[in-house]
Steps between C-alpha positions, in 0.01 A plus 500: 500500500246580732106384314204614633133391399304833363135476494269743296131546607264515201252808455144332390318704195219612647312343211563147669217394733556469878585148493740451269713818586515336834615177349760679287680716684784342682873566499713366199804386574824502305748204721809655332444866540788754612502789731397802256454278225175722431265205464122627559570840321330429205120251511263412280237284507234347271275260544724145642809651434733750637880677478676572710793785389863469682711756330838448716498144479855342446580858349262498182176408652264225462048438492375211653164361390278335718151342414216488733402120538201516663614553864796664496777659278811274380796665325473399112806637324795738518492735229845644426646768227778475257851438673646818642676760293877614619368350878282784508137522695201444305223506745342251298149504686445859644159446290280208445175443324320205402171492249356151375821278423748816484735629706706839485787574753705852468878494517492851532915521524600264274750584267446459169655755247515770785498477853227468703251505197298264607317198340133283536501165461206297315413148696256260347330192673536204269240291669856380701698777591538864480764542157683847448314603204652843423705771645387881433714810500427908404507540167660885601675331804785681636684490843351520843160417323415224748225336261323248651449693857136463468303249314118418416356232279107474381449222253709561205542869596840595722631825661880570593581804688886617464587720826824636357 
């Protein structure tokens, strides 16, 4: 198997000052990554932590978390979904997004009662570790729906887009 290092180039908010964008930007990179594994399609950032989405990854995807310690970035955790469905693709990680100690990734193929309907999944920090907390379908979900393509998170208030 042929491994490859990936690196992904942060985007600064332009509502960080000068100085710190410059000492936060800088490639992450995932030691294990695949040739069109994905990783880097999906990035989110807040405050001294970030996610990284990787929605081919060993076939249902992956999101690594890295925390900013001061000088540079250093890989956290590996967040992963439920195990696969009839070896299907979930692209677990086509959409990240992080606010406070939460953490939603989009499986936006994963099978659940149809497929491709698509599921979120819920990560708390527990002071520890990031802990799936809860996984979140359509109530009206139906096939193709890919819900979880798109994600956003604001405090206790979330939005999920469904493409399908």
């Amino acid at each position: 198997m042929w491994i490859r290092s990936t690196f992904v180039s942060l985007i600064a908010a332009a509502t960080l000052s000068a100085p710190t964008i410059a000492q936060r930007c800088g490639p992450f990179q995932l030691f294990d990554a695949r040739n069109r594994d994905g990783y880097g399609r999906a990035v989110a950032v807040k405050g001294d932590v970030a996610v990284v989405g990787t929605p081919s990854f060993n076939t249902k995807g992956s999101a690594s978390v890295y925390r900013w310690n001061g000088v540079s970035w250093v890989f956290e955790q590996e967040l992963a979904g439920p195990p696969l469905t009839n070896g299907t693709v979930d692209a677990f990680g086509s959409s990240v997004a992080i606010s406070g100690n939460t953490i939603v990734v989009g499986a936006a193929e994963q099978d659940i009662a149809f497929s491709n309907q698509g599921a979120v999944h819920v990560f708390v920090h527990n002071g520890s570790s990031w802990v799936l907390q809860s996984q979140l379908t359509a109530p009206d979900a139906a096939a193709t729906d890919n819900f979880g393509g798109s994600v956003a998170i604001d405090g206790n208030t979330g939005r999920i887009c469904a493409a399908g």
